[in-house]
Structures are given as structure tokens and as C-alpha cells.
Z-matrix of the N, CA and C atoms (Angstrom, degrees):
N
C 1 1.448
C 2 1.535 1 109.86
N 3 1.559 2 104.09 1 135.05
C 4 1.695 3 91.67 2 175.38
C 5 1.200 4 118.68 3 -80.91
N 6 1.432 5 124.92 4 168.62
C 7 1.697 6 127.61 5 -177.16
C 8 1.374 7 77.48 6 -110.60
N 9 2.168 8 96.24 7 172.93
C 10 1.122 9 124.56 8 169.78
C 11 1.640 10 92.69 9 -76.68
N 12 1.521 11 84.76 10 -177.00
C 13 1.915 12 86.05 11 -167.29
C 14 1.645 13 97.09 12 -140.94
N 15 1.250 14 119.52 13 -21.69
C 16 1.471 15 115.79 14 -166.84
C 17 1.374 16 102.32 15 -153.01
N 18 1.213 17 119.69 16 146.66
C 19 1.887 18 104.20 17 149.93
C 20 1.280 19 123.05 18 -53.92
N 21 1.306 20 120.85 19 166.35
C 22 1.402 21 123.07 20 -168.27
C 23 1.935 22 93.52 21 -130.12
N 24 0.769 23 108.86 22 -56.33
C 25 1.794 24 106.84 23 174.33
C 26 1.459 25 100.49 24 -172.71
N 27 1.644 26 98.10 25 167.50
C 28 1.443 27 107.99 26 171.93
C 29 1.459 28 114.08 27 -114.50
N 30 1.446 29 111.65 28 142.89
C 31 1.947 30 113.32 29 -171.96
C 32 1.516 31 98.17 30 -99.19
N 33 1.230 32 128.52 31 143.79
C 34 1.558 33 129.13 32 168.24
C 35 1.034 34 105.74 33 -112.60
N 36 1.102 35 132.08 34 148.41
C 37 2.108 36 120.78 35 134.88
C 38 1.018 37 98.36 36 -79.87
N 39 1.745 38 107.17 37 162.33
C 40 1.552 39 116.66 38 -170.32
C 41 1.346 40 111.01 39 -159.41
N 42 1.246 41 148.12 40 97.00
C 43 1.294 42 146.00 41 170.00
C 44 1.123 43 122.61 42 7.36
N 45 1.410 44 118.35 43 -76.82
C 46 1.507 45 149.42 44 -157.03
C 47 1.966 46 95.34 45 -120.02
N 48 1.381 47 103.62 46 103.08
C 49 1.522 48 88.97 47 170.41
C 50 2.122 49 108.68 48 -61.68
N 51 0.960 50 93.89 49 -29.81
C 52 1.992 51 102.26 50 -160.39
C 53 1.456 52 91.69 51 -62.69
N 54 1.210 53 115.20 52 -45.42
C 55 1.489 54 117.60 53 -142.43
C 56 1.817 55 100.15 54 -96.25
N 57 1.052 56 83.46 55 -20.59
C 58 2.365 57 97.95 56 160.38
C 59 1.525 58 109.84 57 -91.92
N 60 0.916 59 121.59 58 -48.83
C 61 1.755 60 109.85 59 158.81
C 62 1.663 61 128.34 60 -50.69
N 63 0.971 62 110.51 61 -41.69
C 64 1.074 63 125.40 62 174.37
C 65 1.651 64 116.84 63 -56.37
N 66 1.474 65 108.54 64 -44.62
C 67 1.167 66 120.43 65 -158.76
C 68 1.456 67 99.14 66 -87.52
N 69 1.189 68 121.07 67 -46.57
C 70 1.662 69 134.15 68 -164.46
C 71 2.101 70 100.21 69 -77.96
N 72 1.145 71 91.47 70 -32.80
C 73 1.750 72 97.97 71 170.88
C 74 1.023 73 102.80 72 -63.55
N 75 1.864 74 124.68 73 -83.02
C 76 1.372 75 116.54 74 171.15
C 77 1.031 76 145.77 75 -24.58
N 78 1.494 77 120.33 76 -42.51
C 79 1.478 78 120.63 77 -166.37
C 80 1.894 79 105.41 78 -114.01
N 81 1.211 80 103.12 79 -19.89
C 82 1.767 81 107.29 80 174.10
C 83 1.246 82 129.59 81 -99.29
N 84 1.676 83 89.69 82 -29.34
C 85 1.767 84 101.41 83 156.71
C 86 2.265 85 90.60 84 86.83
N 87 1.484 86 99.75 85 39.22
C 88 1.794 87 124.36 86 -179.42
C 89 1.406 88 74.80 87 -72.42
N 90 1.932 89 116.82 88 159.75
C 91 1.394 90 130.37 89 127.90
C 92 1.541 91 117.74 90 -104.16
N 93 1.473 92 131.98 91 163.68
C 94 1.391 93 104.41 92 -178.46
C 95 1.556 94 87.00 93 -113.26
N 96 1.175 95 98.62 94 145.54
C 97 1.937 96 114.39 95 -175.15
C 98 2.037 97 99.67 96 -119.98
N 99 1.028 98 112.92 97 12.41
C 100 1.287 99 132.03 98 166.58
C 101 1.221 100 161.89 99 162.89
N 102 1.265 101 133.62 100 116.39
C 103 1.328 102 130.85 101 -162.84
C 104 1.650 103 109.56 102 -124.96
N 105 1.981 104 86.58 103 122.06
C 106 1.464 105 83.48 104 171.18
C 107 1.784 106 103.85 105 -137.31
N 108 0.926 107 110.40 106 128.74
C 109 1.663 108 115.75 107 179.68
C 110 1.753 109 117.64 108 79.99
N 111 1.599 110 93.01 109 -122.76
C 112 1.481 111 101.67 110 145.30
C 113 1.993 112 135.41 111 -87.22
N 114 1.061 113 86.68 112 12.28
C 115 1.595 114 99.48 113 179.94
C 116 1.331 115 117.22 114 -103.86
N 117 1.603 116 130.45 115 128.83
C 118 1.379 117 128.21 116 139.81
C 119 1.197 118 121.99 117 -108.82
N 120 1.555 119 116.93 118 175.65
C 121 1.136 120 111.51 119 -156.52
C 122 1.596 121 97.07 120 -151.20
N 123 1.500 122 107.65 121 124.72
C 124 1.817 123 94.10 122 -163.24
C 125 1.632 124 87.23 123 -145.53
N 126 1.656 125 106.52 124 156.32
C 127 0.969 126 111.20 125 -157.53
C 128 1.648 127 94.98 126 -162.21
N 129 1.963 128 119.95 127 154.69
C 130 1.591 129 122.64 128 151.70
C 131 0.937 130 121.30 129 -75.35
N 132 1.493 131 129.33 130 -9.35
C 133 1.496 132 116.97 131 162.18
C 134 1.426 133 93.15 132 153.56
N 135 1.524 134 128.97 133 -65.83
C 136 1.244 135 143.69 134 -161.19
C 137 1.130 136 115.05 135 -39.76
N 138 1.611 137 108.11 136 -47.65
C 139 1.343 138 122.62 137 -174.31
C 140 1.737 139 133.89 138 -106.72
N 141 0.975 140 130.51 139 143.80
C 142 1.708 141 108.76 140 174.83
C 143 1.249 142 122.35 141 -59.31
N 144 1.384 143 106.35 142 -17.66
C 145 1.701 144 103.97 143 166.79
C 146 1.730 145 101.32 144 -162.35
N 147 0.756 146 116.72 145 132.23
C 148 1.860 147 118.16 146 139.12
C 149 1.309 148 137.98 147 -118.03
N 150 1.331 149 109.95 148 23.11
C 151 1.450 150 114.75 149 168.29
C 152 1.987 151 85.00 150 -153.84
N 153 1.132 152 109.67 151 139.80
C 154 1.582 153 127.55 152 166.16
C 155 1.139 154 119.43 153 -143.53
N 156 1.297 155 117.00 154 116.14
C 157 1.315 156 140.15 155 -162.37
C 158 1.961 157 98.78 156 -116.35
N 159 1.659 158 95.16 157 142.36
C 160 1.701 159 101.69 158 -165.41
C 161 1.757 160 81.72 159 -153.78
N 162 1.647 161 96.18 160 114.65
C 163 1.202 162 114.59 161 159.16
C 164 1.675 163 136.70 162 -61.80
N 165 0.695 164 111.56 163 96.15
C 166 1.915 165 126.82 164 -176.32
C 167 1.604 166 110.13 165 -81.27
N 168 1.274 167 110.13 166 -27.50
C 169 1.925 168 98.29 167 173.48
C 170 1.188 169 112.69 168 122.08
N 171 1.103 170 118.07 169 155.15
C 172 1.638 171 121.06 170 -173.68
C 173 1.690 172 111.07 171 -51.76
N 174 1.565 173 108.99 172 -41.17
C 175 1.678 174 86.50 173 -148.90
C 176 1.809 175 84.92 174 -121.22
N 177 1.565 176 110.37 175 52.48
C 178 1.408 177 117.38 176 159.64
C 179 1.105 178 104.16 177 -63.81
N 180 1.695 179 121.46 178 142.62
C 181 1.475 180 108.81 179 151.65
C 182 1.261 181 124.46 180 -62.95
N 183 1.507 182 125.46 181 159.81
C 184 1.533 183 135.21 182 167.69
C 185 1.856 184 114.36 183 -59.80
N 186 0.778 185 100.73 184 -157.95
C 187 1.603 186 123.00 185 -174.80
C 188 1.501 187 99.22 186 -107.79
N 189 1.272 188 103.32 187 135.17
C 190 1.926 189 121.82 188 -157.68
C 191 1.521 190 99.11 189 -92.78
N 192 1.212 191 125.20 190 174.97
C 193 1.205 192 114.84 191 123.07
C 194 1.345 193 141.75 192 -93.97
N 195 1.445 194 120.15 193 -166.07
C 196 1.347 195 119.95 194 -158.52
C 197 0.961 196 127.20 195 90.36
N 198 1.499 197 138.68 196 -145.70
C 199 1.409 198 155.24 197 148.80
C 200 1.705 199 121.36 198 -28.92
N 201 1.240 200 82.64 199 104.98
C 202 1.852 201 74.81 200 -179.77
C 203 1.473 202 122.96 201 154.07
N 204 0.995 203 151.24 202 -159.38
C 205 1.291 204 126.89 203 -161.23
C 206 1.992 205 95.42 204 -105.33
N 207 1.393 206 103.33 205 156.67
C 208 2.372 207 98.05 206 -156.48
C 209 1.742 208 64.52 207 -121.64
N 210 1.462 209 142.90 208 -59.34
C 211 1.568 210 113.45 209 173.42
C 212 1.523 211 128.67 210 -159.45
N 213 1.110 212 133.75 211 -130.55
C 214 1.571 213 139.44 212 -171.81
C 215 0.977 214 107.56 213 -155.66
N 216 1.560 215 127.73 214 99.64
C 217 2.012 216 119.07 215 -179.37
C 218 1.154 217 94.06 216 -101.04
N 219 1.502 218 110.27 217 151.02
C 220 1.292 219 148.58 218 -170.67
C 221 1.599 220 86.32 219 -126.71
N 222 2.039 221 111.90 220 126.93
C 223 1.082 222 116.01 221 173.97
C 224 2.036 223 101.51 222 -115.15
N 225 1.609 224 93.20 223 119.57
C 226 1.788 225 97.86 224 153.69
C 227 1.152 226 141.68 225 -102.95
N 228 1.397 227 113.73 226 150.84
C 229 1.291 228 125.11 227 -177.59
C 230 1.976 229 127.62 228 -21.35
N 231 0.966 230 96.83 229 -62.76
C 232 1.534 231 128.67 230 -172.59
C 233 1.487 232 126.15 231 -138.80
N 234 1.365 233 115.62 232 176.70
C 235 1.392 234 121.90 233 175.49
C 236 1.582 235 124.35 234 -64.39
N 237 1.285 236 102.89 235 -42.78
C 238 1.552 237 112.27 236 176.07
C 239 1.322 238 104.66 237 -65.63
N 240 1.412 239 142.96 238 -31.81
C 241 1.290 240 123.60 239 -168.18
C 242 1.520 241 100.28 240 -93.46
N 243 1.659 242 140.26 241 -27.04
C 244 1.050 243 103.47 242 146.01
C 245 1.213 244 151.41 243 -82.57
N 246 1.376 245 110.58 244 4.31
C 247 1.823 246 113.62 245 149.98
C 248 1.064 247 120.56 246 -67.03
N 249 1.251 248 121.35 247 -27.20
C 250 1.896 249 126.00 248 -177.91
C 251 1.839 250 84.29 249 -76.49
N 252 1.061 251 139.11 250 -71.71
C 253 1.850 252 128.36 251 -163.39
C 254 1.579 253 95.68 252 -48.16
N 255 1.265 254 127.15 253 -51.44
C 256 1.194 255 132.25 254 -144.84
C 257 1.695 256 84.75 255 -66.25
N 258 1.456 257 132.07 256 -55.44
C 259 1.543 258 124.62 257 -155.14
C 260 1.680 259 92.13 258 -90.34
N 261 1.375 260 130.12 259 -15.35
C 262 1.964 261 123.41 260 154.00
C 263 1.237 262 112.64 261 -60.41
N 264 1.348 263 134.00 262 -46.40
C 265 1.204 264 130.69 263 167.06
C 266 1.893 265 126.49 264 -66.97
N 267 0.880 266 101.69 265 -28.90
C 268 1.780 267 106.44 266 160.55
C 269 2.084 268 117.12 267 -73.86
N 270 1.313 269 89.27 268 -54.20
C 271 1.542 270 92.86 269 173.73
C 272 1.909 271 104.53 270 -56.89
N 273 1.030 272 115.85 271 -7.52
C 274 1.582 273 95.92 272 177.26
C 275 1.347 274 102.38 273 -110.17
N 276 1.799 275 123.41 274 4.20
C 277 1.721 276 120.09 275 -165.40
C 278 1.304 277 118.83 276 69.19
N 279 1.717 278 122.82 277 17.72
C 280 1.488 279 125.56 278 167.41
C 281 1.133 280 112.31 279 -67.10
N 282 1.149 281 142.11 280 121.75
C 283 1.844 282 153.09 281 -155.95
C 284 1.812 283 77.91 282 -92.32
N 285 1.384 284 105.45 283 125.07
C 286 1.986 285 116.42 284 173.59
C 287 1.616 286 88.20 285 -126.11
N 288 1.618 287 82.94 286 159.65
C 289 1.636 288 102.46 287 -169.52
C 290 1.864 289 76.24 288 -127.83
N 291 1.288 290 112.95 289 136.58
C 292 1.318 291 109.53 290 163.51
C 293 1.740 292 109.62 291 -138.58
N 294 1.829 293 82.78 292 133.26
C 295 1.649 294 87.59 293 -161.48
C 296 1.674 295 99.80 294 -131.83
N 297 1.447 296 87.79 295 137.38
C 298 2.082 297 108.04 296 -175.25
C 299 1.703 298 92.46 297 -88.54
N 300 1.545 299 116.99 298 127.70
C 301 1.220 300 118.34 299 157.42
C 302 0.972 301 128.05 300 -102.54
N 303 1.202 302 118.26 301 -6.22
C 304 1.670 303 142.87 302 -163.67
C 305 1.608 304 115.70 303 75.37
N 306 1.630 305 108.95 304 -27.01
C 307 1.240 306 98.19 305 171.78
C 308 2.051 307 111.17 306 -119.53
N 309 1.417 308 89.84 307 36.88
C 310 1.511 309 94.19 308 178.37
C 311 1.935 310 88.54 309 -175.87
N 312 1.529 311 95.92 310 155.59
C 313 1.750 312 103.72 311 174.59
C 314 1.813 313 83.61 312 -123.37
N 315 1.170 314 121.67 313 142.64
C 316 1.286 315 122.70 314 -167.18
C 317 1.499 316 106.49 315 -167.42
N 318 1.907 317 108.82 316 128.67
C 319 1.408 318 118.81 317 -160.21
C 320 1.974 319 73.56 318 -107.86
N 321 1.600 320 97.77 319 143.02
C 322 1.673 321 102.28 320 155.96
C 323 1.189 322 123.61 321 -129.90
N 324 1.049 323 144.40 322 128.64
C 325 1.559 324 139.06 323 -144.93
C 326 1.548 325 109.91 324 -162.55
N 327 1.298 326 151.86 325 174.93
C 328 1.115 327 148.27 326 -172.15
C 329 1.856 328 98.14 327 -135.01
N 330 1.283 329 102.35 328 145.16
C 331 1.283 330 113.11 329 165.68
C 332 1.607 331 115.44 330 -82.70
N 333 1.178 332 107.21 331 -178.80
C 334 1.816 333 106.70 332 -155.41
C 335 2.027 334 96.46 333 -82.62
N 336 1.503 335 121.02 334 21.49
C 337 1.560 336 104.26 335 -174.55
C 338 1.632 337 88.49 336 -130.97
N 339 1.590 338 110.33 337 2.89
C 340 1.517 339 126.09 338 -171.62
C 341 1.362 340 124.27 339 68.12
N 342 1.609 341 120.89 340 17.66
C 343 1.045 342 121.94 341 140.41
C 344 1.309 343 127.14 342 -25.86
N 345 1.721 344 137.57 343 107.06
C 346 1.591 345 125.00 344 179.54
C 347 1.120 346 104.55 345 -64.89
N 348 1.392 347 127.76 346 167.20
C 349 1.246 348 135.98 347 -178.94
C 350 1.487 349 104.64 348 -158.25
N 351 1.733 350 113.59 349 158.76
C 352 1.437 351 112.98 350 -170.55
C 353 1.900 352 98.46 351 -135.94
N 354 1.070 353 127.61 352 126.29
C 355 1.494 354 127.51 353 143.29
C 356 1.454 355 133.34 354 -124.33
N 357 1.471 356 94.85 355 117.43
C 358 1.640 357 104.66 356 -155.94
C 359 1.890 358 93.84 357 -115.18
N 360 1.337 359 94.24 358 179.86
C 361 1.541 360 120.75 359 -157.88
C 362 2.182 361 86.20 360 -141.94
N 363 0.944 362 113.55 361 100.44
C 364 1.607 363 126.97 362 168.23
C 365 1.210 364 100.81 363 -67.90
N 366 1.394 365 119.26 364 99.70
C 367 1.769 366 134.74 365 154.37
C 368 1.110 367 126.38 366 -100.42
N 369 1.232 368 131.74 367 44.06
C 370 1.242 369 145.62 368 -179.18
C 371 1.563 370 106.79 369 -74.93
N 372 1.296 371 112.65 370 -61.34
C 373 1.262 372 140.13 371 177.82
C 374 1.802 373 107.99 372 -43.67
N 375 1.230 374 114.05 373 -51.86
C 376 1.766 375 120.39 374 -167.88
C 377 1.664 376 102.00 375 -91.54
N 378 1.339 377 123.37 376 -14.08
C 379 0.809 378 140.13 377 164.23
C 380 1.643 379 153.69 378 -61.18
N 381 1.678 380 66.71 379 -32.63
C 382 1.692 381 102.15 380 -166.13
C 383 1.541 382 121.56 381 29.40
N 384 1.030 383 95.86 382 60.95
C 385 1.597 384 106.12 383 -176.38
C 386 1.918 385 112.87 384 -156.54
N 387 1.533 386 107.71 385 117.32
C 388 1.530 387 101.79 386 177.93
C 389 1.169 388 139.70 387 -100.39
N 390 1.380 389 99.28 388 17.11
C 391 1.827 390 111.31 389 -170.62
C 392 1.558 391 96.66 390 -139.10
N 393 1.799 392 102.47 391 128.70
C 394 1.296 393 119.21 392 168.04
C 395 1.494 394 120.61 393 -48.89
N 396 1.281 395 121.21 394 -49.64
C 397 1.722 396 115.99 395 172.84
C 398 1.690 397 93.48 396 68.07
N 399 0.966 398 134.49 397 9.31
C 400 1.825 399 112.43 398 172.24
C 401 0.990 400 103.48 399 99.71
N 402 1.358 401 145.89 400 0.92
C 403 1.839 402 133.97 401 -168.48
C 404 1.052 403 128.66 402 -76.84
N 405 1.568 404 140.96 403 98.85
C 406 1.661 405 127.71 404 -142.46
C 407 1.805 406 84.50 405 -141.23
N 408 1.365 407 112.73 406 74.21
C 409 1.585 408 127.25 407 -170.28
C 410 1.447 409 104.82 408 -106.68
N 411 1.617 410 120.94 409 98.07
C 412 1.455 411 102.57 410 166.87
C 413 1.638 412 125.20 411 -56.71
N 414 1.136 413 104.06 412 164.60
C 415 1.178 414 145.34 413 -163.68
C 416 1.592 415 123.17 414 -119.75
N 417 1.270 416 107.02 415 150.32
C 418 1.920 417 114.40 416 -176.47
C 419 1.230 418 87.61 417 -117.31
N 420 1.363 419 115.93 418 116.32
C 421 1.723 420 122.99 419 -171.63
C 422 1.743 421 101.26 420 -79.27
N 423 1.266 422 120.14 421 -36.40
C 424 1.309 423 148.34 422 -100.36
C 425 2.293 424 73.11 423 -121.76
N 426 1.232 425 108.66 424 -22.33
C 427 1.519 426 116.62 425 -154.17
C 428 1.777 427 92.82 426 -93.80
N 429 1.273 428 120.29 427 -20.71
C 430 1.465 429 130.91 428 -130.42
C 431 1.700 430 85.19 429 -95.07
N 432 1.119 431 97.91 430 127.49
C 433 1.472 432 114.97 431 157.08
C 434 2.102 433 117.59 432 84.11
N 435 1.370 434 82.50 433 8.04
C 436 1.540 435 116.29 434 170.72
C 437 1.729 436 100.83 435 -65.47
């Protein structure tokens, strides 16, 4: 039997479709390649979408705790591009938690419907090391790529 092989995209609900487009454009650098109704559909190019966002209404509830999905990582290139999210996410007043794993540098932050969200920097490689082992070491985002 074949396996899946990759992710294919992630679906949200979202309060405000505008005000989740907006945000995921800005700070992830999404395009939207379609909008129909309550749905957009945003993407880096490759794909028709990798993030899809579907509007549910102002007075949806948020995301619970417990059981259930804790977030969505977004992997970048290099150091500079997560210092560039890290100072998009401050310029809007998004409270970031930034955490060193040794085998990842990784900002976690919530989008504006409290969706968690993850953008990490893969250091496995400079590291030379391939297993997390527990390491949850902040970090100076702000230092990265200096």
C-alpha cells in the first residue's frame, strides 16, 4: 500500500475570512489564488493552496483545550527569514514564544482566531545533532542571522 509522502495543506476555521488573509499574507508571505464564498485559498506558488482558511462567523468559538491539534509549522529557509517573521509578528503585538531545540530554532505564536502556529529554522545540520532530547531553550530571535 502506498503512504502519504508530504503534507498537502492545512484547513483552519477563522472568524473573519479578511482579517486571516490578511494576517497569514503579511506575516508568512501566503498569496491567495482563490476566493469563493466563505473560503480562501492561499498559497507560495507551487500549490493551489497550502493554507485554506473557511470563514465560520464572528461569534464562533476559538480553539479549546485538550485534544486536538496544539499547531501548524511553517518551515524557513534560513536565519534571516526567521528574524524577518519574528519582527512581523511583534509589529502587529503577536505575543511569540521563541524556542531553541537544538535541532530546530522555532517562533510559536497564535494567529488572531487562536489557531497555534509554529515557524522554525531546521538546525539539525549546524548542529550536528538529530534528535530533540527535550530542549525547550529560549532564544534572541532578534540575534539570528547577524
Amino acid at each position: 500500500m502506498d503512504q502519504a509522502t508530504e503534507l498537502g495543506h492545512v484547513h483552519l476555521k477563522v472568524r473573519d475570512v479578511d482579517r486571516a488573509v490578511a494576517f497569514y499574507r503579511d506575516v508568512l508571505g501566503l498569496d491567495v489564488t482563490e476566493r469563493a464564498g466563505d473560503y480562501a485559498f492561499l498559497s507560495w506558488g507551487d500549490k493551489h493552496h497550502d493554507v485554506a482558511l473557511q470563514g465560520v462567523g464572528p461569534d464562533a468559538p476559538g480553539p479549546g483545550p485538550g485534544v486536538g491539534m496544539y499547531h501548524a509549522a511553517f518551515e524557513v529557509e534560513d536565519a534571516d527569514a526567521l528574524r524577518e517573521t519574528h519582527l512581523r509578528l511583534r509589529e502587529r503585538g503577536v505575543e511569540v514564544a521563541p524556542v531553541d531545540h537544538a535541532i530546530s530554532k522555532a517562533l510559536y505564536f497564535d494567529d488572531p482566531d487562536g489557531n497555534g502556529l509554529e515557524v522554525y529554522l531546521d538546525t539539525r545540520a549546524e548542529n550536528d545533532r538529530e534528535e530533540w532530547g527535550g530542549r525547550n531553550d529560549r532564544f534572541d530571535p532578534e540575534s539570528l542571522g547577524e
